[in-house]
KEMARGU-520462 format. One record per atom (N, C-alpha, C): residue in one letter; x, y, z; residue number from 1. Coordinates in nm, 4 decimals. Atoms other than C-alpha are relative to their C-alpha. Layout:
# residues N
+--------+----------+----------+----------+-----+
: residu :        u :        v :        w : num :
+--------+----------+----------+----------+-----+
:      a :        X :        Y :        Z : NUM :
...
+--------+----------+----------+----------+-----+
***
This chain:
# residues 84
+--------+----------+----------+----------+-----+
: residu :        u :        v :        w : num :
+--------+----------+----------+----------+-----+
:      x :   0.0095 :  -0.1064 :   0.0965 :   1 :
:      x :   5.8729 :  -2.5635 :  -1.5442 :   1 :
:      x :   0.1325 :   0.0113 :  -0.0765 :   1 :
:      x :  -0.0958 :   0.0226 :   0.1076 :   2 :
:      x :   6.1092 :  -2.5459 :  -1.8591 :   2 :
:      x :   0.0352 :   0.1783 :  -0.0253 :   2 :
:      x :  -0.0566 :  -0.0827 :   0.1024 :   3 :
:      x :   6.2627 :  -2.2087 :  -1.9297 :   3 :
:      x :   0.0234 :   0.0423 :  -0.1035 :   3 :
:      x :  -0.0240 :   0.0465 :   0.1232 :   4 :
:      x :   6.2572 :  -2.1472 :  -2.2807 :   4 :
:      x :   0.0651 :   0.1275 :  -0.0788 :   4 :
:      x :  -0.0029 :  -0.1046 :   0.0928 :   5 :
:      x :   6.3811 :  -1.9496 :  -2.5762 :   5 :
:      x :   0.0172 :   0.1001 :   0.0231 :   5 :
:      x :   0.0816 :  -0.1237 :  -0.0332 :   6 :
:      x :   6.1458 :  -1.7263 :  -2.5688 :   6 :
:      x :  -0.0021 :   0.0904 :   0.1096 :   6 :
:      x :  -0.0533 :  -0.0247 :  -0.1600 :   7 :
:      x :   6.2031 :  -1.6860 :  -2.1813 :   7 :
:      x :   0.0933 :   0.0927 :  -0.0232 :   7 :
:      x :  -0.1115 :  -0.1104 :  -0.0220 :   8 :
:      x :   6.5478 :  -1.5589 :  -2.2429 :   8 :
:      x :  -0.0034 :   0.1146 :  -0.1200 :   8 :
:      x :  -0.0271 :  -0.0900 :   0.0872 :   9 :
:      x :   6.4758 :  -1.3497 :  -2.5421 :   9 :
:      x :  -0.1045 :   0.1214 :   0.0609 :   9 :
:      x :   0.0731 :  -0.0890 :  -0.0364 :  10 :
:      x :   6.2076 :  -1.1671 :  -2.3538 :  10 :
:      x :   0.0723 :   0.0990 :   0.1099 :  10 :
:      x :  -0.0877 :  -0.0495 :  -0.1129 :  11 :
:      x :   6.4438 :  -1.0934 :  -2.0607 :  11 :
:      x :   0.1119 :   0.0773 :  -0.0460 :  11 :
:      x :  -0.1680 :  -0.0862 :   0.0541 :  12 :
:      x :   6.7683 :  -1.0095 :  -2.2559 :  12 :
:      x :  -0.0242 :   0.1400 :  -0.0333 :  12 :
:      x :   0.0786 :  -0.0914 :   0.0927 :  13 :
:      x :   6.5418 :  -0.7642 :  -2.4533 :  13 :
:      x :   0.0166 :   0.1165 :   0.1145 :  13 :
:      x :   0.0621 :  -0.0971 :  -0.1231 :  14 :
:      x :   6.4108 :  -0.5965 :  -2.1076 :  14 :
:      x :   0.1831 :   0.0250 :   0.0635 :  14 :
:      x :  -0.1253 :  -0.0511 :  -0.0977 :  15 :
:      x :   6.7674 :  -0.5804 :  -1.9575 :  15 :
:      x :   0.0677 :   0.0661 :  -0.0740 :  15 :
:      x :  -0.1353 :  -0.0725 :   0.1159 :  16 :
:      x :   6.9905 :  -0.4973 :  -2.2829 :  16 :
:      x :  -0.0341 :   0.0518 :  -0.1125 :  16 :
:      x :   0.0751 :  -0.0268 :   0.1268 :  17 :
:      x :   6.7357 :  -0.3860 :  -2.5426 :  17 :
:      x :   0.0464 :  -0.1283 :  -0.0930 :  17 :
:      x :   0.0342 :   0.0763 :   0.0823 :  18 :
:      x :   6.7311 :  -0.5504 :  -2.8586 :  18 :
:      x :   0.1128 :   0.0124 :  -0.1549 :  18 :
:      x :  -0.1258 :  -0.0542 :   0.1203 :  19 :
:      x :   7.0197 :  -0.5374 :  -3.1640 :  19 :
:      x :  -0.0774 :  -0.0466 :  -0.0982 :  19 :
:      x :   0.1102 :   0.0052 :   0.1378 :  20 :
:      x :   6.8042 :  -0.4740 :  -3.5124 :  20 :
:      x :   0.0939 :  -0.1368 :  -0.0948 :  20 :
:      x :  -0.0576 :   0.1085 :   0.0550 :  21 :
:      x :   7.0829 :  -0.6951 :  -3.6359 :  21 :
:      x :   0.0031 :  -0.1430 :   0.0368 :  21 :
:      x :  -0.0073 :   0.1815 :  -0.0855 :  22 :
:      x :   7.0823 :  -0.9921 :  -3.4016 :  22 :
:      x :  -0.1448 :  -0.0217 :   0.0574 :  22 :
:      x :   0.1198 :   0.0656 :  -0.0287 :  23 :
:      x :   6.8045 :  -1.2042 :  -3.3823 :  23 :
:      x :   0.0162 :  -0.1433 :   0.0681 :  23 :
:      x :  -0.0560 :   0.1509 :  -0.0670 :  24 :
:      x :   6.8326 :  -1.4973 :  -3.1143 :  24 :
:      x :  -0.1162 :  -0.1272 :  -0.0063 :  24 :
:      x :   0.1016 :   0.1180 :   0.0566 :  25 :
:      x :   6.6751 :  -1.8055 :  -3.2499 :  25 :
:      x :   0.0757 :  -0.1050 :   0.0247 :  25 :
:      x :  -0.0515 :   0.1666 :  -0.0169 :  26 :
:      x :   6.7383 :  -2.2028 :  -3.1926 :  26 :
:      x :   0.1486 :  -0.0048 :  -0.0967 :  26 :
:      x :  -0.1003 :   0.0207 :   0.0889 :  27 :
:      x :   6.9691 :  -2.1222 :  -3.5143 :  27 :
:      x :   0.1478 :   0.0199 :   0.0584 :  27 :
:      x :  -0.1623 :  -0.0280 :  -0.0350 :  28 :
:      x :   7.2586 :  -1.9596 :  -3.3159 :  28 :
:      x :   0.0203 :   0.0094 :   0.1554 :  28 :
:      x :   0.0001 :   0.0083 :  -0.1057 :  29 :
:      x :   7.1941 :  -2.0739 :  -2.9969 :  29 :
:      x :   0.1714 :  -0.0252 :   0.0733 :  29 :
:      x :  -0.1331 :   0.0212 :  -0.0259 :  30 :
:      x :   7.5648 :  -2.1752 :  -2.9904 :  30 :
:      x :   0.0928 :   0.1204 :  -0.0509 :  30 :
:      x :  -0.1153 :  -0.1063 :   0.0304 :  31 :
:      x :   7.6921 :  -1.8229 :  -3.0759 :  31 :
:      x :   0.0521 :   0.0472 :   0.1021 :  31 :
:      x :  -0.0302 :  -0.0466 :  -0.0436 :  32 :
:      x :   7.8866 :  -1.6824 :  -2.8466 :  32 :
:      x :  -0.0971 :   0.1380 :   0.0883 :  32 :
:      x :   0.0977 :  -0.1237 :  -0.0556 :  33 :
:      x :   7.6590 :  -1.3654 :  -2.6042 :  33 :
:      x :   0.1167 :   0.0912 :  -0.0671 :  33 :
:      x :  -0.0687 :  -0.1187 :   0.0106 :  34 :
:      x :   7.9739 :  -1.1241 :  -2.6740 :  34 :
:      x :  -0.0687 :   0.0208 :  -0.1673 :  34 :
:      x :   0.0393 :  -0.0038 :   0.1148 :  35 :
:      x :   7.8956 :  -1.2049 :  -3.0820 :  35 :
:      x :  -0.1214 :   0.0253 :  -0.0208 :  35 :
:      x :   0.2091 :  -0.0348 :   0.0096 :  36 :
:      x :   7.5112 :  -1.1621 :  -3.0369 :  36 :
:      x :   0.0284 :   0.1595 :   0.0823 :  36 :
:      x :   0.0238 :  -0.1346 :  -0.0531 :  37 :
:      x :   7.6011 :  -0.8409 :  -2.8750 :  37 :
:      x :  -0.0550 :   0.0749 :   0.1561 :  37 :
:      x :  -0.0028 :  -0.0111 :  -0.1845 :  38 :
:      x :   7.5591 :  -0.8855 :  -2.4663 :  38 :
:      x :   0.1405 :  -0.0417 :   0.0456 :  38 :
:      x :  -0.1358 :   0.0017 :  -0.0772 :  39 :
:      x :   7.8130 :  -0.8099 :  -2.2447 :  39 :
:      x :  -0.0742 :  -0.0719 :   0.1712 :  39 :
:      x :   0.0565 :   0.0430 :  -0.1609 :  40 :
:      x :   7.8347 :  -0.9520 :  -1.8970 :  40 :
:      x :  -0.0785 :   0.0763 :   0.0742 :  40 :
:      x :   0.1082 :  -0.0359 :  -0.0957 :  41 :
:      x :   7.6758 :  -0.7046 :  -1.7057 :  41 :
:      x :  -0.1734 :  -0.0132 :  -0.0561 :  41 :
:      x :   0.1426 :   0.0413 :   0.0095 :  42 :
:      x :   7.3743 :  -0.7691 :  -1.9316 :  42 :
:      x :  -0.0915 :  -0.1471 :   0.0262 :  42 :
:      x :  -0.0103 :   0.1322 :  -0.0135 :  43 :
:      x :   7.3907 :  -1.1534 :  -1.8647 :  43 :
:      x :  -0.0070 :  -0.0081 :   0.1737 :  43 :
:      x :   0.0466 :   0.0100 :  -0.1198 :  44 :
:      x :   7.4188 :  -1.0505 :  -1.5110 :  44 :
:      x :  -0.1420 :   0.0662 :   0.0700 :  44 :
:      x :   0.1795 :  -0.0671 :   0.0001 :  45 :
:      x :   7.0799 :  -0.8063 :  -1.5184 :  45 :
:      x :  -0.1125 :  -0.0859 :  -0.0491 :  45 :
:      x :   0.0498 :   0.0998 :   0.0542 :  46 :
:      x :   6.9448 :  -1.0995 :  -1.7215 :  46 :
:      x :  -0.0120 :  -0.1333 :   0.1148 :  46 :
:      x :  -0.0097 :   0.0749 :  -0.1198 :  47 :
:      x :   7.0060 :  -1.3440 :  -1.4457 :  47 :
:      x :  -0.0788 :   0.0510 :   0.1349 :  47 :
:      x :   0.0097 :  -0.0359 :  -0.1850 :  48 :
:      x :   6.8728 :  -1.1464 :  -1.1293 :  48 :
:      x :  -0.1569 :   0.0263 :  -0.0653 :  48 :
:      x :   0.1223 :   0.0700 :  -0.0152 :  49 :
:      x :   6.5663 :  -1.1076 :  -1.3319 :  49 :
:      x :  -0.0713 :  -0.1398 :  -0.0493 :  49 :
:      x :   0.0448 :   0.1532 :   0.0252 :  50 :
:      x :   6.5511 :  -1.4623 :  -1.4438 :  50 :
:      x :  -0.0770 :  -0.0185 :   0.1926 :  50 :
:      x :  -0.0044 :   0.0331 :  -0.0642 :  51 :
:      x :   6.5442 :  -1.4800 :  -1.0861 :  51 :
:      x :  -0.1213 :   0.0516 :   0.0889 :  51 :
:      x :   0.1965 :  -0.0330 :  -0.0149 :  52 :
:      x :   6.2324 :  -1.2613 :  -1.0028 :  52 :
:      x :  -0.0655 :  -0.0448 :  -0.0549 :  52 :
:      x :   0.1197 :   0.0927 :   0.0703 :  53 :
:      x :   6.0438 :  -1.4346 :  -1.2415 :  53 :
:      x :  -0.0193 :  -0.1540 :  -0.0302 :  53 :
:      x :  -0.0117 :   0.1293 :   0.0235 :  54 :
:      x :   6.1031 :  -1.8007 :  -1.2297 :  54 :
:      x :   0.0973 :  -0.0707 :   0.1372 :  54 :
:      x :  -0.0216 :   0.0269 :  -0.0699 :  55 :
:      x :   6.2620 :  -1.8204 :  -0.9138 :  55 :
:      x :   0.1246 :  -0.0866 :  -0.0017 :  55 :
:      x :  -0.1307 :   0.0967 :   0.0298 :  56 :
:      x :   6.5780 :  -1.9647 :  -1.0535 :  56 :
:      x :   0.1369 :   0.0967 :   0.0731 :  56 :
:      x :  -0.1060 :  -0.0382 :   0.0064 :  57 :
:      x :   6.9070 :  -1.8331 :  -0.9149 :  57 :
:      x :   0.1434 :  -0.0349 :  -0.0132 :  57 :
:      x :  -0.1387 :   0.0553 :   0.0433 :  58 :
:      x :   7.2336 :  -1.8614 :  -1.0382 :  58 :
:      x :   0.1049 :   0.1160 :   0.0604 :  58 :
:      x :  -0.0998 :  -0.1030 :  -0.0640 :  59 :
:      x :   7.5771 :  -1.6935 :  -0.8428 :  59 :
:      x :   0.0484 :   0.0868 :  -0.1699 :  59 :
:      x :  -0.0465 :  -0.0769 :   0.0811 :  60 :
:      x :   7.7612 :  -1.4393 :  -1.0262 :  60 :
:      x :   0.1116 :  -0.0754 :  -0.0479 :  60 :
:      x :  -0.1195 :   0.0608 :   0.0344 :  61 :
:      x :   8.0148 :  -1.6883 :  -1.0821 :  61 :
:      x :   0.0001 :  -0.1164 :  -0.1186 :  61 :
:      x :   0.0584 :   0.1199 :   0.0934 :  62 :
:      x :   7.8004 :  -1.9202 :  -1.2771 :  62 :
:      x :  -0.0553 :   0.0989 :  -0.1152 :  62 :
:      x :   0.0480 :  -0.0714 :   0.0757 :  63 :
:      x :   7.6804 :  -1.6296 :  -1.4597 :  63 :
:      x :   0.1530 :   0.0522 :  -0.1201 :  63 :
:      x :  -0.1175 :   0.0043 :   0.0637 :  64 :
:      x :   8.0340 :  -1.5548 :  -1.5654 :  64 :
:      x :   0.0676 :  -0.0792 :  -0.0768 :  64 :
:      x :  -0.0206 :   0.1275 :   0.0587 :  65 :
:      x :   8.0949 :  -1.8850 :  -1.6854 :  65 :
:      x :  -0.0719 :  -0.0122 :  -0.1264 :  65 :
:      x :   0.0884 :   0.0295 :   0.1040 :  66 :
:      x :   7.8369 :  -1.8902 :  -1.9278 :  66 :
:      x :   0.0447 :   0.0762 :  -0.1125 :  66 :
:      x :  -0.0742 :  -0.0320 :   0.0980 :  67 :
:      x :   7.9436 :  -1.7947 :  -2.2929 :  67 :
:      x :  -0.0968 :  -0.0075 :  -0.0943 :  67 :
:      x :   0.1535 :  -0.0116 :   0.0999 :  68 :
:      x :   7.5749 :  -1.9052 :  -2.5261 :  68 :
:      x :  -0.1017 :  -0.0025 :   0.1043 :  68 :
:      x :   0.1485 :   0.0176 :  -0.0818 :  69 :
:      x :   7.2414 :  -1.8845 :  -2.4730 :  69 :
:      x :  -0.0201 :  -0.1713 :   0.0148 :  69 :
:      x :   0.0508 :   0.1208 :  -0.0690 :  70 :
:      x :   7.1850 :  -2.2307 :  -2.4593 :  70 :
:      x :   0.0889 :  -0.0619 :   0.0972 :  70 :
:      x :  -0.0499 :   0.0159 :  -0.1537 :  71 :
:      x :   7.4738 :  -2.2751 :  -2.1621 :  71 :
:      x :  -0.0980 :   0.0807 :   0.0783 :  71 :
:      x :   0.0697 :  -0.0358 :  -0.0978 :  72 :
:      x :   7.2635 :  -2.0343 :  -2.0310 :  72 :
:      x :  -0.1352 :  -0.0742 :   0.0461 :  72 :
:      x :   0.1461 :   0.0889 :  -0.0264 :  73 :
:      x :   6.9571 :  -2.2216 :  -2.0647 :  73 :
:      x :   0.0042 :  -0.1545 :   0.0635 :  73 :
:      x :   0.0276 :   0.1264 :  -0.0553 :  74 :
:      x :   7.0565 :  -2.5110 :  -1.9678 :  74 :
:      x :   0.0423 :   0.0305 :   0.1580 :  74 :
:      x :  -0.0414 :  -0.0241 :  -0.1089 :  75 :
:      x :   7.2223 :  -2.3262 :  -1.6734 :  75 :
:      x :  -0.1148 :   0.0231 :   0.0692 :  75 :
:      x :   0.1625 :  -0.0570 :  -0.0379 :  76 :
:      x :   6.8758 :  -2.1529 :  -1.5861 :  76 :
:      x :  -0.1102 :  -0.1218 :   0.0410 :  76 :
:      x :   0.1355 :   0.0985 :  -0.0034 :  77 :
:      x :   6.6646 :  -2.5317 :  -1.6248 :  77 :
:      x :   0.0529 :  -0.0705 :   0.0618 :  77 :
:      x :  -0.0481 :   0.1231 :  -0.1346 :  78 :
:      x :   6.9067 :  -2.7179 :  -1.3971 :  78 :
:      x :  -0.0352 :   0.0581 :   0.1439 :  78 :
:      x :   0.0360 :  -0.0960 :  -0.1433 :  79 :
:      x :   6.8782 :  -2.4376 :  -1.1439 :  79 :
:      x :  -0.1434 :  -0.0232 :   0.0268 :  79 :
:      x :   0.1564 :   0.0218 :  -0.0361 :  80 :
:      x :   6.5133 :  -2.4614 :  -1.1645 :  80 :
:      x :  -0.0319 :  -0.1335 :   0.0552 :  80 :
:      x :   0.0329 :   0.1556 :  -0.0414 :  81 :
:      x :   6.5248 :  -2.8370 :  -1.1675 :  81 :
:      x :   0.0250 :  -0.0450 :   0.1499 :  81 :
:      x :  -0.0238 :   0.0521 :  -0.1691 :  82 :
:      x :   6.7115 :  -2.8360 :  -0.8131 :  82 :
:      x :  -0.0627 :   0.0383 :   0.0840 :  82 :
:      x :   0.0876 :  -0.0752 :  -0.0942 :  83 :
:      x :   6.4596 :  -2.6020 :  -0.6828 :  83 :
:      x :  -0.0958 :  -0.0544 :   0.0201 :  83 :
:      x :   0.1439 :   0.0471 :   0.0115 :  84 :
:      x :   6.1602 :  -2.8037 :  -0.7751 :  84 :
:      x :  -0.0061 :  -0.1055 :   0.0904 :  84 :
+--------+----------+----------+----------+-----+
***
């Protein structure tokens, strides 16, 4: 199972609401989370339920590390990958 997108935009949404200004699309997958407007603890609420729903978990240390959504995603589809 692939993680996608959509995956994390549904989750970020549910943990950190939604900024009318920032819209997270393939386009700025390499922006920065602080510049899209999540802070770590939403990246870490974002993570624990990645982790109820896809059974992926990542430490808080790997969660800290992460800086875009697509580190995160790729962080999220390796985790999955070692689980499978």
């Amino acid at each position: 199972m692939t993680i996608t997108l959509d995956d994390l935009v549904l989750v970020l949404t549910e943990c950190a609401g939604a900024d009318d200004d920032v819209t997270l699309t393939g386009q700025n997958l390499d922006v920065p989370f602080t510049d899209l407007g999540y802070d770590s603890l939403a990246l870490l609420e974002t993570a624990a339920l990645m982790k109820q729903r896809f059974a992926v978990d990542l430490t808080d240390e790997e969660v800290s590390g992460i800086e875009t959504p697509r580190e995160f995603l790729d962080r999220v589809n390796h985790a999955a990958a070692q689980a499978a």
